[in-house]
ROBA-296105 format. One record per residue (C-alpha): chain; residue in three letters; x, y, z. Coordinates in Angstrom, 2 decimals. Layout:
ATOM ch aa X Y Z
ATOM A ALA X Y Z;
...
//
This chain:
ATOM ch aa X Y Z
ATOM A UNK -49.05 -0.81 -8.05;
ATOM A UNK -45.32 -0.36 -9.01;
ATOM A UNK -42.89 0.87 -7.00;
ATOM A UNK -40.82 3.79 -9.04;
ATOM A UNK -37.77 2.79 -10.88;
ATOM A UNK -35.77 5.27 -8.36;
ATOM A UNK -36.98 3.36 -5.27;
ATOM A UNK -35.85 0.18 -6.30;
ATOM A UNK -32.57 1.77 -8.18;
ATOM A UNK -31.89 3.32 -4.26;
ATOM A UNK -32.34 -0.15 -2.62;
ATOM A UNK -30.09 -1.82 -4.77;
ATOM A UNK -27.33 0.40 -4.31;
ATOM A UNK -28.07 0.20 -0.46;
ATOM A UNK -27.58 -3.51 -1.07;
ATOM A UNK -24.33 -3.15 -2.44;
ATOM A UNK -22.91 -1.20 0.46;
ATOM A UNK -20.23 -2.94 2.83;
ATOM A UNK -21.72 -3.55 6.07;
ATOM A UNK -20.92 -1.12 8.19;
ATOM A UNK -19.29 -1.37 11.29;
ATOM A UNK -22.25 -0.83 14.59;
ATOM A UNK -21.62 1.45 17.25;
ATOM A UNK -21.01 -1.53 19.57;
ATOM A UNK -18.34 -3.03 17.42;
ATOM A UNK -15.20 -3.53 20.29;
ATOM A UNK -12.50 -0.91 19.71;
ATOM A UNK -8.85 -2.07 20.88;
ATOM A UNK -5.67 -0.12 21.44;
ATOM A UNK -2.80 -1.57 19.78;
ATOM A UNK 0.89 -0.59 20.26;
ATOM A UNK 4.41 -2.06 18.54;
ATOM A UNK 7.92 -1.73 18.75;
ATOM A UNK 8.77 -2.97 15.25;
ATOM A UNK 13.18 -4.15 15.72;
ATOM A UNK 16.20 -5.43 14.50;
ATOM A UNK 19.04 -7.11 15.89;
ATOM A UNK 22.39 -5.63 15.91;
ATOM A UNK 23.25 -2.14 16.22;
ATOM A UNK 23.80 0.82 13.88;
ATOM A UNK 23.22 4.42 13.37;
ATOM A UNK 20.46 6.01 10.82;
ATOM A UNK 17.66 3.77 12.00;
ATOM A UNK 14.47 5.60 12.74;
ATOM A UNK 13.14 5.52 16.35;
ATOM A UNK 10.39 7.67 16.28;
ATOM A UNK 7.03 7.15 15.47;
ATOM A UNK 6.21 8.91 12.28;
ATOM A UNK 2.41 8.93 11.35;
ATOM A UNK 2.13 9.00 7.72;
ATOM A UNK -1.20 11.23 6.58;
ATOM A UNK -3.86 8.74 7.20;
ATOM A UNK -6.84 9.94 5.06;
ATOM A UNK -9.99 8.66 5.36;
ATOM A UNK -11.72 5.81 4.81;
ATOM A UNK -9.92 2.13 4.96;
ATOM A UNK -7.59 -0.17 3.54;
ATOM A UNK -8.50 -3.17 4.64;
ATOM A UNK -6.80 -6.19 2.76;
ATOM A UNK -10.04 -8.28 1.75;
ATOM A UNK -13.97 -8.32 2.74;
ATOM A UNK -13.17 -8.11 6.46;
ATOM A UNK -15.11 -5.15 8.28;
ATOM A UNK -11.74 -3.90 10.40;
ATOM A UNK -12.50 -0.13 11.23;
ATOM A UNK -9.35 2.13 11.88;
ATOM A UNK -10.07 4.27 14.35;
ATOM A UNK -7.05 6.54 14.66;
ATOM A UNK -3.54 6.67 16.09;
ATOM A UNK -3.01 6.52 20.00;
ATOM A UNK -1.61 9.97 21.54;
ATOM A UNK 2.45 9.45 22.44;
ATOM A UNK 1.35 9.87 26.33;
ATOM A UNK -0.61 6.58 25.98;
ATOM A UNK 2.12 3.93 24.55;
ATOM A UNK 3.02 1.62 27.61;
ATOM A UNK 5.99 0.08 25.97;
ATOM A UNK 8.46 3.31 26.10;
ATOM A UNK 10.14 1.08 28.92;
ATOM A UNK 11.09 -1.39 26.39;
ATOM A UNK 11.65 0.62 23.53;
ATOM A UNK 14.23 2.08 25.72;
ATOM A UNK 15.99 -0.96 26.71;
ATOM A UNK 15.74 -2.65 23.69;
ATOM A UNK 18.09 0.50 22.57;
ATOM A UNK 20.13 0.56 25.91;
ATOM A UNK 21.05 -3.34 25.19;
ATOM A UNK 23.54 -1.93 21.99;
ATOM A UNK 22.20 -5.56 20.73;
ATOM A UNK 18.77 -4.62 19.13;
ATOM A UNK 17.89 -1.28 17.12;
ATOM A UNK 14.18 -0.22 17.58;
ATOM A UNK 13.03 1.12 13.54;
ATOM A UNK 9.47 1.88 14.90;
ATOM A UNK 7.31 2.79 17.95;
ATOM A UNK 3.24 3.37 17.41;
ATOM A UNK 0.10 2.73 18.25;
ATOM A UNK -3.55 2.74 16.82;
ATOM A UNK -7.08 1.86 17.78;
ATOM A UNK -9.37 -0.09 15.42;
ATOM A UNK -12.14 -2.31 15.55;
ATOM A UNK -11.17 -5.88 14.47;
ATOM A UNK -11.79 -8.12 11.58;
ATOM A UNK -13.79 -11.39 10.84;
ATOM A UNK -11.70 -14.32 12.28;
ATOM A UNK -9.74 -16.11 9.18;
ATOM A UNK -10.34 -12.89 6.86;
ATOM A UNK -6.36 -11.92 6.75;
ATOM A UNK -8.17 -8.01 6.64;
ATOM A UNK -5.63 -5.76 7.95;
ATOM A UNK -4.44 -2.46 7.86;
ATOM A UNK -0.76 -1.31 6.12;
ATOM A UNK 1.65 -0.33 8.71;
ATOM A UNK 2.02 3.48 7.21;
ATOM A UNK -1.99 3.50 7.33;
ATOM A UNK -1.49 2.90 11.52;
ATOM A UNK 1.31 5.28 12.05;
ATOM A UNK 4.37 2.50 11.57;
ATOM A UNK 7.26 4.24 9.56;
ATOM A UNK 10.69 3.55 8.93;
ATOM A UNK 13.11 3.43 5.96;
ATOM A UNK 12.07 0.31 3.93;
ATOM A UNK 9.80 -0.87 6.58;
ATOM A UNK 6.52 -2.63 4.79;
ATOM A UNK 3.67 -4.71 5.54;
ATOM A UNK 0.32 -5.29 7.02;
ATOM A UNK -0.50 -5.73 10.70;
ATOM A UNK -3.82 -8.11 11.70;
ATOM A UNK -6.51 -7.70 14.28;
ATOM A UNK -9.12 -10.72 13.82;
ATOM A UNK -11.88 -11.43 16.34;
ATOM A UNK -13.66 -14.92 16.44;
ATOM A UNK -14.30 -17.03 19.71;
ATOM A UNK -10.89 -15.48 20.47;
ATOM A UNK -8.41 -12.92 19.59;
ATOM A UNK -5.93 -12.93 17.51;
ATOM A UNK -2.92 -10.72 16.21;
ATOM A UNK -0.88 -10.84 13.19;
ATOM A UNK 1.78 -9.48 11.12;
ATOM A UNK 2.71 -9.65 7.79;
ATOM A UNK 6.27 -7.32 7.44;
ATOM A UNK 9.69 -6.64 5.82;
ATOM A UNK 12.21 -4.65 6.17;
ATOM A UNK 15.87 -5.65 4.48;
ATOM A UNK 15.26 -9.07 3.46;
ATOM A UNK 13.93 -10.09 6.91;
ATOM A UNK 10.11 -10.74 7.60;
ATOM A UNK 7.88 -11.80 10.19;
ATOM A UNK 4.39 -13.71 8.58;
ATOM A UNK 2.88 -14.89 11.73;
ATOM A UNK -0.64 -14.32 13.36;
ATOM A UNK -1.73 -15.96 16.39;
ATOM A UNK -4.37 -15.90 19.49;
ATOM A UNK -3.63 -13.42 22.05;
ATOM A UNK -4.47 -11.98 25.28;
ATOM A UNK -5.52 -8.72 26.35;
ATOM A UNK -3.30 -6.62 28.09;
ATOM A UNK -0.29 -8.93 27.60;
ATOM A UNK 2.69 -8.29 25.67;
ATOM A UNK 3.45 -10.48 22.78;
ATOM A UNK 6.48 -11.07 20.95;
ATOM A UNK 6.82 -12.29 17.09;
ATOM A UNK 10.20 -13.07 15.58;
ATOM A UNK 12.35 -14.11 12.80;
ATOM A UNK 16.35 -13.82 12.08;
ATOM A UNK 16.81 -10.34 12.04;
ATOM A UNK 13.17 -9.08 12.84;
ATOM A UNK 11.53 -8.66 16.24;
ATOM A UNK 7.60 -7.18 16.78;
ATOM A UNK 6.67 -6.67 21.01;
ATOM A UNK 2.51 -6.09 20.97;
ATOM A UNK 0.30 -5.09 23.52;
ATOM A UNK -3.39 -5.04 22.87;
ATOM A UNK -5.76 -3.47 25.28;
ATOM A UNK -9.53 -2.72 25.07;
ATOM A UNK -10.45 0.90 24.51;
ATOM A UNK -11.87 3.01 27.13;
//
């Protein structure tokens, strides 16, 4: 007996589906102050969430889920948000924070910063969340002719701090509850 022609037409577009991410898939919190050095007025130090949408946009074949942005009572870095703009020597251009499942170790699958709630005048890029015996964090970002292409094991709960000439990111990554 044959199976119908819909049957099979259903189970190959099944096959074709991403994988979906399972329930038990590990959810982190993740929260940046994006920076520059030097001090000036017009910089944007709030943490505008652009309309997220639905659905993802992951760079490549990775199987990152974006969860949604953290609520403002939440961040733990306000501290140093607010001396990083006390100092007069650094100018914060973004504070957020998002929860997302993380991507296939090596994948480079990450999520645009406007996608997790990053935004500030010319501010672009892509920030990394890759799981594979460890954990590791990453950013790819711009802003004025500086950028920061880095990604690198980290731990939970500790802050992290990526830099180049003109461009600072402090990262804290925490398991969600």
């Amino acid at each position: 007996m044959r199976p119908p022609r819909l049957l099979l037409a259903l189970l190959a577009a099944l096959a074709a589906l991403p994988a979906m991410p399972q329930a038990s898939d590990p959810v982190y919190n993740i929260e940046i102050i994006v920076f520059r050095a030097g001090s000036g007025a017009g910089d944007a130090t709030g943490t505008g969430i652009d309309s997220l949408g639905s659905g993802g946009d992951s760079g490549g074949s990775g199987t990152a889920r974006f969860v949604g942005p953290l609520a403002a009572s939440s961040l733990q870095l306000g501290d140093v948000a607010a001396r990083l703009r006390a100092s007069g020597a650094y100018r914060p251009l973004a504070h957020a924070g998002w929860a997302q499942t993380p991507s296939p170790w090596g994948s480079r699958s990450g999520f645009s910063l406007g996608r997790v709630g990053v935004s500030a005048d010319g501010l672009a890029g892509t920030a990394y969340l890759e799981r594979g015996q460890y954990l590791h964090l990453g950013f790819s970002i711009s802003v004025g002719g500086a950028s920061i292409n880095e990604i690198r094991r980290i731990r939970l709960g500790e802050k992290n701090y990526f830099d180049s000439p003109g461009l600072g990111v402090i990262a804290v990554v925490t398991a969600a509850r």
